[in-house]
ROLO-659404 format. One line per field, with one value per residue (C-alpha): residue number from 0; residue in three letters; x, y, z. Coordinates in nm, 3 decimals. Last residue first. Example, Ala and Ser with C-alpha at 12.3 -4.5 7.8 and 13.67 -1.06 7.14 Angstrom:
! residues 2
pos	1:0
code	SER:ALA
px	1.367:1.230
py	-0.106:-0.450
pz	0.714:0.780
***
This chain:
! residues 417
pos	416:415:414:413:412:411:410:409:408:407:406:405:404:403:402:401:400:399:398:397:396:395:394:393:392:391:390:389:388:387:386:385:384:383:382:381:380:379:378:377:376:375:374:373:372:371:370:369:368:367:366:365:364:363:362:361:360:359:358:357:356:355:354:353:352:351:350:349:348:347:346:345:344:343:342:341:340:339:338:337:336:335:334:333:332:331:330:329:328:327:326:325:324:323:322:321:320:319:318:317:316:315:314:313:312:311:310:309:308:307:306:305:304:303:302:301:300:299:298:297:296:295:294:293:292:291:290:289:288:287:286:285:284:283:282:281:280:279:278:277:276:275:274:273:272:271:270:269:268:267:266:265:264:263:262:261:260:259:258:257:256:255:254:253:252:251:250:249:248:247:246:245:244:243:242:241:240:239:238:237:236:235:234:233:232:231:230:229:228:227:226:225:224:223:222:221:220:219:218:217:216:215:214:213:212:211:210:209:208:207:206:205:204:203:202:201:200:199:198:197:196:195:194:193:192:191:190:189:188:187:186:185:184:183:182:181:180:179:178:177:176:175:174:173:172:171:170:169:168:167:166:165:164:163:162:161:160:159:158:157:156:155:154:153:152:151:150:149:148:147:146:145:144:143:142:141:140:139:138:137:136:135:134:133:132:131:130:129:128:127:126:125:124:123:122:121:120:119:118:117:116:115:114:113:112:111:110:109:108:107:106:105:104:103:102:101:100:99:98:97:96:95:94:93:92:91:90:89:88:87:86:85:84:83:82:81:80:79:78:77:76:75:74:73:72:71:70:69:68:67:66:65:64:63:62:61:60:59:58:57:56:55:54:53:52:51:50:49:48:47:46:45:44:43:42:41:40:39:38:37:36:35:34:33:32:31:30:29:28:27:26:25:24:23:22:21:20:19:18:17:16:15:14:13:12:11:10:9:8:7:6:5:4:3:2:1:0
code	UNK:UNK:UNK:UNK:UNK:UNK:UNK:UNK:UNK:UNK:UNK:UNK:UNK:UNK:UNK:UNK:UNK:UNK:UNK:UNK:UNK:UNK:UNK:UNK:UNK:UNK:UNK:UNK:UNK:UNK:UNK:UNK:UNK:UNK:UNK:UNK:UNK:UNK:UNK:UNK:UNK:UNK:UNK:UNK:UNK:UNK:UNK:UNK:UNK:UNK:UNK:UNK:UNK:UNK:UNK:UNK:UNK:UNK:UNK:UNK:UNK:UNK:UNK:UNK:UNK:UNK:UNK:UNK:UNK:UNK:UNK:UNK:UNK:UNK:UNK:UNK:UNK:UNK:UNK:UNK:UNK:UNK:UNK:UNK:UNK:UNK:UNK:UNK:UNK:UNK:UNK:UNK:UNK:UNK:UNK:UNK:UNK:UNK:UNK:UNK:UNK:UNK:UNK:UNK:UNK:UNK:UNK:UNK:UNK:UNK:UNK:UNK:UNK:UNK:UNK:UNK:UNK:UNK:UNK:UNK:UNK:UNK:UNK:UNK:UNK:UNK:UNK:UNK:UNK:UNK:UNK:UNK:UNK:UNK:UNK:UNK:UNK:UNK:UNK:UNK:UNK:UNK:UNK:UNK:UNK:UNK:UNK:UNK:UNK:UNK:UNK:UNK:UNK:UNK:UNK:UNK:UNK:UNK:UNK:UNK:UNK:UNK:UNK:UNK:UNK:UNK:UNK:UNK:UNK:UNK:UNK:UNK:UNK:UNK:UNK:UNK:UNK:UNK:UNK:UNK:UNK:UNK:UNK:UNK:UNK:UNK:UNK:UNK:UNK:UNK:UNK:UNK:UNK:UNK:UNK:UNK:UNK:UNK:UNK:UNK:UNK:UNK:UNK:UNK:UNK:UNK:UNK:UNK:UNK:UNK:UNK:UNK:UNK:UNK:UNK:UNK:UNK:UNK:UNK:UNK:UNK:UNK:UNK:UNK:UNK:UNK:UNK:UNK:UNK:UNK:UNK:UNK:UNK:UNK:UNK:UNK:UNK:UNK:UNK:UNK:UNK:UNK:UNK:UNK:UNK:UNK:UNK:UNK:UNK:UNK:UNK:UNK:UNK:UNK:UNK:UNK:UNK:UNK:UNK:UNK:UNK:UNK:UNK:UNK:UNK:UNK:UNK:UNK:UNK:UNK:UNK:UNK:UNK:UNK:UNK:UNK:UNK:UNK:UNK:UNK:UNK:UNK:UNK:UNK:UNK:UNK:UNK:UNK:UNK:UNK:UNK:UNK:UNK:UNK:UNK:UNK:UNK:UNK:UNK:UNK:UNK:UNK:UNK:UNK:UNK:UNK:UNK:UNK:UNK:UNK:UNK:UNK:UNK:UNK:UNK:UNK:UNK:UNK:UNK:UNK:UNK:UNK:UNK:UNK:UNK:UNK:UNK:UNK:UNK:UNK:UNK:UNK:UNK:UNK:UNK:UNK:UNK:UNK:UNK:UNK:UNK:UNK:UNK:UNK:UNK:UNK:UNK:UNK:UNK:UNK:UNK:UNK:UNK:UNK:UNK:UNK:UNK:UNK:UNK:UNK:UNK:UNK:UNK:UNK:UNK:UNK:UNK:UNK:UNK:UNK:UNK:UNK:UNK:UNK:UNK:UNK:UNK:UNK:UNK:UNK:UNK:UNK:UNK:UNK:UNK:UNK:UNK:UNK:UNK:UNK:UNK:UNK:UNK:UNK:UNK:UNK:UNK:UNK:UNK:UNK:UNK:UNK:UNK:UNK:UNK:UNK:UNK:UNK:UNK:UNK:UNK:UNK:UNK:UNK:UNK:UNK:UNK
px	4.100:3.697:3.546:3.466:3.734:3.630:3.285:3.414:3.349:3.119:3.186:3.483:3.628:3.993:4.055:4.237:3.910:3.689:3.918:3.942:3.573:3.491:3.784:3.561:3.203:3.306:3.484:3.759:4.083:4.038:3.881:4.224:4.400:4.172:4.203:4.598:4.555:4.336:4.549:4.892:4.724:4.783:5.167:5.136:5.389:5.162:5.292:5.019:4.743:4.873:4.935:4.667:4.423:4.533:4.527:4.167:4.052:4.176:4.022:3.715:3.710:3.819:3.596:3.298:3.305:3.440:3.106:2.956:3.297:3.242:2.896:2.971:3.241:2.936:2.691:2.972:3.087:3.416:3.376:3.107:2.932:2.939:2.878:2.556:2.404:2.713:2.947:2.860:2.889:3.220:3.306:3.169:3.367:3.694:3.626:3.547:3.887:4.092:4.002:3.995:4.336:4.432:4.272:4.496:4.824:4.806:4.687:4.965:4.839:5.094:5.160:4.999:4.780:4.853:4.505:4.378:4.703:4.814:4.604:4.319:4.233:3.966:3.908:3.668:3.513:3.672:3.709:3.858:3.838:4.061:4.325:4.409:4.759:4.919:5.253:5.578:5.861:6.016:6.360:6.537:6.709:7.068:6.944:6.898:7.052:7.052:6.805:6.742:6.407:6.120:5.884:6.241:6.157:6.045:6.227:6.518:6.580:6.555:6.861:7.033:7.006:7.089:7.433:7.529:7.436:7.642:7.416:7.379:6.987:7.000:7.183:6.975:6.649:6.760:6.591:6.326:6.228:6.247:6.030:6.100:5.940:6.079:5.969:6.110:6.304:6.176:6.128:5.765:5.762:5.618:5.572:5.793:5.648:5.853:5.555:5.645:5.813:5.683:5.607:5.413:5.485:5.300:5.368:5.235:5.211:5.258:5.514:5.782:6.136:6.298:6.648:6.575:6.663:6.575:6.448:6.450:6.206:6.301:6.019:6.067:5.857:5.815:5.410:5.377:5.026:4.898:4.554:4.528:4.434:4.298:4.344:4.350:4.718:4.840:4.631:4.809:5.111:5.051:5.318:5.161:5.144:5.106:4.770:4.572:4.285:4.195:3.861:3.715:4.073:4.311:4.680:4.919:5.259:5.572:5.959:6.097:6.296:5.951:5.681:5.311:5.023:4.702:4.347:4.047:3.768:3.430:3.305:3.683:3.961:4.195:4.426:4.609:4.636:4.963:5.397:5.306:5.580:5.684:5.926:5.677:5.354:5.200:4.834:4.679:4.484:4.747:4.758:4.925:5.258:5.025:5.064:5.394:5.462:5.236:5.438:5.735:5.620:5.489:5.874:5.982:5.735:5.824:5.467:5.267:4.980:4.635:4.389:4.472:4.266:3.939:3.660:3.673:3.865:4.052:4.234:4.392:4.366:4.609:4.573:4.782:4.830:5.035:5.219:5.554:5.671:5.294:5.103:4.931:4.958:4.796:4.768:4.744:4.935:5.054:5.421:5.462:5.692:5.909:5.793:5.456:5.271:4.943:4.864:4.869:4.592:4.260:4.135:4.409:4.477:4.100:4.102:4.470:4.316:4.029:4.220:4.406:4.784:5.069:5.323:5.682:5.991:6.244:6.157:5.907:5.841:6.125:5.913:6.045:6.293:6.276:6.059:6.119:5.995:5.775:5.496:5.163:4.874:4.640:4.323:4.052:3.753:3.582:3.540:3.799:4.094:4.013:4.136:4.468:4.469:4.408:4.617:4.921:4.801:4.761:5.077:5.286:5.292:5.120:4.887:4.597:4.434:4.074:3.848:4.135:4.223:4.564:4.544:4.582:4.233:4.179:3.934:3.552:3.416:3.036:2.941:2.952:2.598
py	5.127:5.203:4.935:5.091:4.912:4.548:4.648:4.621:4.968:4.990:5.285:5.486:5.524:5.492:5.825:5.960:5.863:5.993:6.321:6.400:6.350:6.597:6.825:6.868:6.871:7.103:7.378:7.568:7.336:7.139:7.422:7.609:7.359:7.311:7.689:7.677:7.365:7.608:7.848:7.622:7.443:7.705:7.716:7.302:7.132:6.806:6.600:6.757:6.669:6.322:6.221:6.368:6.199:5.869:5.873:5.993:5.755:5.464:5.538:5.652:5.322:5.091:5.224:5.213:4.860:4.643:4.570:4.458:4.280:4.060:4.001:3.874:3.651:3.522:3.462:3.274:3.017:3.020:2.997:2.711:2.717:2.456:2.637:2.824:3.126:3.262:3.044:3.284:3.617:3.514:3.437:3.781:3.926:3.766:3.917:4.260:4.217:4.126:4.411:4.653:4.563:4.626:4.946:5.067:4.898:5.138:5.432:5.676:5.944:5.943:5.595:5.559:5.266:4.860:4.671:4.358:4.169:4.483:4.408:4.130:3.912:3.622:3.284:3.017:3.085:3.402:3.753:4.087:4.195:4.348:4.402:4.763:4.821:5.175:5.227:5.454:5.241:5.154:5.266:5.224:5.493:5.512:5.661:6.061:6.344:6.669:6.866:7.154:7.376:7.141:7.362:7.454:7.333:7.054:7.002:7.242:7.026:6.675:6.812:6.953:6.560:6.381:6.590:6.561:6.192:6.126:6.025:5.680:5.742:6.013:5.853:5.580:5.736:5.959:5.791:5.747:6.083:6.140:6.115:6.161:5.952:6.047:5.893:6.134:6.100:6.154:5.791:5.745:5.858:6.180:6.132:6.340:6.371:6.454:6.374:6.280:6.387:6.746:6.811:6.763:6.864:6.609:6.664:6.462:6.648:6.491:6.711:6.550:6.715:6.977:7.041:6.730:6.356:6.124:5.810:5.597:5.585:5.734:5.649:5.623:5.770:5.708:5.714:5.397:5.304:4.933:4.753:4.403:4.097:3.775:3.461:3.273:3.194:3.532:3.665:3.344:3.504:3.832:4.078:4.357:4.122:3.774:3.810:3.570:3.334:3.047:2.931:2.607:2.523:2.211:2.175:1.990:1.889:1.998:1.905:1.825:2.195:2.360:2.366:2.485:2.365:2.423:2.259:2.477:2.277:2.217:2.305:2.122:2.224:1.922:2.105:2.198:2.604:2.725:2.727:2.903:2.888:2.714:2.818:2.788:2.616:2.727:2.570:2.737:2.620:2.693:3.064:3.212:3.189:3.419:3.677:3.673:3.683:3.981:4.211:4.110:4.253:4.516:4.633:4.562:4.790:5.109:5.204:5.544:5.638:5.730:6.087:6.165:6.300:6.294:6.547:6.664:6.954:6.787:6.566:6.904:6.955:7.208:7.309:7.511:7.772:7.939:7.709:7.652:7.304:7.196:7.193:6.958:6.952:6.650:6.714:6.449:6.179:5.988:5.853:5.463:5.340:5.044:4.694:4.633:4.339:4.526:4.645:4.285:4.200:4.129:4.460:4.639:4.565:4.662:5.016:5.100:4.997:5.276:5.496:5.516:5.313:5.519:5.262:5.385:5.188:5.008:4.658:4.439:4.407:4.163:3.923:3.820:3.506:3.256:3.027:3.016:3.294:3.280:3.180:2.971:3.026:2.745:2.828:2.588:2.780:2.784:3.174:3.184:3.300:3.398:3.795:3.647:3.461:3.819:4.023:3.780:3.770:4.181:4.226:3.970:3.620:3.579:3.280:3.208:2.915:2.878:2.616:2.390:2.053:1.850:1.613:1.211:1.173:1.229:1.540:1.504:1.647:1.691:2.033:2.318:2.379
pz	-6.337:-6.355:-6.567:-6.928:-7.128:-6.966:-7.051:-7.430:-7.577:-7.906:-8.118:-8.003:-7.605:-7.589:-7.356:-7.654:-7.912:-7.668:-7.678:-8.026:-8.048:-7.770:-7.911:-8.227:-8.022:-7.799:-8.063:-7.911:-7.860:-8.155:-8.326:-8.321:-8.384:-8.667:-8.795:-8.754:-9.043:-9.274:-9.256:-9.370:-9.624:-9.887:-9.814:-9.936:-9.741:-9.670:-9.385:-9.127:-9.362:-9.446:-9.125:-8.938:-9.241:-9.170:-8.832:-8.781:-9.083:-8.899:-8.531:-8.703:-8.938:-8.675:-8.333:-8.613:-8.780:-8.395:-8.346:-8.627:-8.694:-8.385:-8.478:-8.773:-8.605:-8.339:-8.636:-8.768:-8.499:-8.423:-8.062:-8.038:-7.770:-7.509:-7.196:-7.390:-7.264:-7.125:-7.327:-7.573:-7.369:-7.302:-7.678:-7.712:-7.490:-7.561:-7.949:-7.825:-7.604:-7.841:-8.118:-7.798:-7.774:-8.159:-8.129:-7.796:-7.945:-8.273:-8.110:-8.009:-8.206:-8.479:-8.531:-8.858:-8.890:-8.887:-8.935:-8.907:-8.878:-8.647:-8.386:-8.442:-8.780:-8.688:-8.832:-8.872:-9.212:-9.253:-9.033:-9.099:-9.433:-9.657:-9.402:-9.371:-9.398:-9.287:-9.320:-9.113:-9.049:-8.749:-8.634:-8.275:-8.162:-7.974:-7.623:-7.564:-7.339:-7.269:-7.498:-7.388:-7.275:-7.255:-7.457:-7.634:-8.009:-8.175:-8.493:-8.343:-8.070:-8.280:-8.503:-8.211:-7.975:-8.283:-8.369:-7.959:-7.972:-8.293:-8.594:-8.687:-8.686:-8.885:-9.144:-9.167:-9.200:-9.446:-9.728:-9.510:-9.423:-9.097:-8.753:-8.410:-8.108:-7.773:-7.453:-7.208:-6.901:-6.557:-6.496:-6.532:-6.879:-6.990:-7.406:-7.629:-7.993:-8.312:-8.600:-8.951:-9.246:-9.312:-8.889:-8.649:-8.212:-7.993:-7.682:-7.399:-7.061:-6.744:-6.603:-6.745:-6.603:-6.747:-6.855:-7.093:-7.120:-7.395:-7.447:-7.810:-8.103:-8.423:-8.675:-9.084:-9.283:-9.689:-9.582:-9.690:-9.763:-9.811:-9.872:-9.774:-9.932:-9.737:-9.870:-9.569:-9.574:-9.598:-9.332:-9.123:-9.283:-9.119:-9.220:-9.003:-8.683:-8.566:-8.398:-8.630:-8.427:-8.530:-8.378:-8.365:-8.383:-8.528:-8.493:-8.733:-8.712:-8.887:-8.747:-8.422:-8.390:-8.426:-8.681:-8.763:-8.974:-8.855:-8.944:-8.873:-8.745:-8.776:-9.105:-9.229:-9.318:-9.449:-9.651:-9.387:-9.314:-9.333:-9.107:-8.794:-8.605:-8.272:-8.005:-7.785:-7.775:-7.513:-7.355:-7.107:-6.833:-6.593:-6.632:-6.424:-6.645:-6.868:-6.594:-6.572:-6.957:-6.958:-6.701:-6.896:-7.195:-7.048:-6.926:-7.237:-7.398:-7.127:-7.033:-7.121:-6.907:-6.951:-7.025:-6.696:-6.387:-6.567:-6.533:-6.904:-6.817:-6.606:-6.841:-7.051:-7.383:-7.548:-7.919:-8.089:-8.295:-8.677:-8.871:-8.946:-8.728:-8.595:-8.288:-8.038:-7.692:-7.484:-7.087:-6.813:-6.950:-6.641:-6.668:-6.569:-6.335:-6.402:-6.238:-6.377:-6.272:-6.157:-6.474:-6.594:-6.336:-6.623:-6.449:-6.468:-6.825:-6.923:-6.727:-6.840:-7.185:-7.190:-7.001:-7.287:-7.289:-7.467:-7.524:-7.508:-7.716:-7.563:-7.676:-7.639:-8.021:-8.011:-7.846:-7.513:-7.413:-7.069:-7.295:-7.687:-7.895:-8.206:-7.998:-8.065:-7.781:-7.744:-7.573:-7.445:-7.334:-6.969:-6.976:-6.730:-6.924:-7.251:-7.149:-7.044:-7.443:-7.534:-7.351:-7.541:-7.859:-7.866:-7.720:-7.885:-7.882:-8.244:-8.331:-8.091:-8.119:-7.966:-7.894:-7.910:-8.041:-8.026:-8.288:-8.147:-8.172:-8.521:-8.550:-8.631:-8.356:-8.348:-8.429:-8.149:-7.985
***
């Protein structure tokens, strides 16, 4: 049972508050929805506007998170096409091999699909607006933790266009991204790698059409991967140093197009055409820890890894998820559980230990081993294509970690999409 309130009456309380809009925020206060809690969700953006991390760039969803999206009916609320991902080749710039895996061959008719941000964003925000028992505050941000905490309540400090006022949680719950300040806040460290990448994310148009394969083509400074979108373009991630970051980017079209071409070659045959890219940065941050007294890191607050792989959004979902299925399993036994309860946030990072630290480590180490120029590297990187595409139990954890499945799944993960 939760302790007895001891919040003034005029402080709006929740069994939940979720800080962060985005895509992680977002699924999960739709995940919350039903298990009889109270959710508050606080939002950077005002009504009518998106977050700017639903922009042009291309999500790869697993199966694993086409399964969970479908089932909580954002899926469904797409308006753009999405582009199965039926094959995954690997190789790198130099080196000898490659490794192919193909959705069939492990009885599965894609490995997922990849979805235009924007296009999820909007699919979200229409299915939150279905939502009647939620709570938005929007455009509101988070401003620190009153001094006031109690055992029973979190005490939240966030402002709008009125001024500062205070919010109180069983549960506070940080989804506001790599720069967390509600990590900040709670006294929570973080370890940080820059890779000295930048990212190159736009669309792009080639003599051939996707065919549902996702390429993903490493180099010295970062991957150059095209991902089959739903509109027979291209989702084209390219990566540069980043001191030349910005000269790239401001190259012509024709000059962009010839420099991408010959970092991934003619698979595709030309180049044609391409968008003005968008640039992201290249870091990994692993958040010291992931919980405190009444409080919860998910998606990039918890962690932020390298994007090559596509699996930053997938991890930070099944973050979400784990948590909304504990919570459910909770209120399960007990209608009146407490959310932020700590047996349940120890139980949370039980669960979540093993999808994070193979998911983590797997980035990590293609980044670094694929960025490293060393000559003497160069066999022993054509031998693990090689295995990747040979060896069962390599390619077997390779492709549970593409299909989304690592350590403990959340049930919503496993449903059939």
């Amino acid at each position: 049972m939760p302790p007895s309130t001891d919040a003034p009456a005029d402080t709006p309380c929740h069994d939940v508050l979720i800080v962060g809009g985005g895509l992680v925020g977002a699924s999960l206060a739709i995940a919350l929805d039903g298990l009889g809690v109270d959710v508050g969700l606080v939002e950077a953006a005002p009504p009518g506007s998106l977050p700017a991390v639903f922009d042009e760039r291309n999500l790869s969803f697993a199966e694993a998170t086409v399964n969970a999206l479908t089932a909580l009916g954002v899926m469904q609320k797409l308006h753009a096409p999405t582009g199965r991902i039926q094959r995954i080749h690997i190789s790198r710039r130099g080196d000898l091999g490659r490794a192919l895996l193909d959705a069939t061959d492990h009885g599965r008719e894609a490995f997922g699909q990849v979805v235009v941000a924007r296009d999820f964003g909007d699919a979200l925000e229409a299915r939150l607006a279905e939502l009647p028992g939620l709570l938005r505050y929007r455009p509101v941000r988070f401003v620190g933790l009153e001094a006031g905490d109690t055992a029973a309540w979190r005490a939240v400090r966030v402002a709008d266009q009125g001024g500062e006022r205070v919010l109180r949680a069983r549960l506070l719950v940080a989804a506001d991204g790599t720069r967390s300040q509600v990590r900040e806040a709670l006294g929570i460290g973080s370890d940080l790698h820059d890779y000295e990448q930048t990212l190159l994310v736009t669309r792009l148009r080639a003599e051939r059409a996707p065919d549902g394969t996702a390429y993903e083509r490493l180099g010295a400074h970062g991957p150059t991967a095209l991902l089959p979108r739903g509109d027979r373009h291209f989702g084209l991630v390219h990566g540069v140093a980043r001191d030349e970051a910005e000269a790239v980017a401001g190259l012509a079209e024709p000059a962009l197009l010839e420099r991408v071409q010959e970092a991934f070659g003619w698979r595709v045959g030309r180049f044609l055409s391409c968008g003005r890219p968008s640039q992201y940065p290249a870091i990994r941050l692993l958040a010291e820890r992931t919980v405190a007294p009444r409080a919860v890191l998910v998606g990039n607050a918890a962690q932020s890894i390298h994007p090559i792989g596509a699996q930053g959004f997938n991890l930070g979902l099944r973050d979400a998820l784990t948590l909304a299925e504990l919570i459910g399993e909770a209120r399960a036994r007990d209608p009146a559980a407490d959310c932020g309860e700590a047996g349940l946030l120890r139980s949370h990072v039980e669960r979540r230990h093993v999808d994070r630290e193979e998911t983590v480590a797997l980035s990590d180490g293609l980044a670094k081993l694929s960025a490293n120029p060393a000559p003497l590297l160069r066999p022993l990187r054509s031998l693990g294509l090689f295995a990747l595409e040979r060896v069962p139990s390599v390619q077997a954890a390779l492709v549970g970690g593409a299909l989304g499945y690592r350590g403990h799944v959340p049930a919503l993960c496993r449903a059939p999409a």
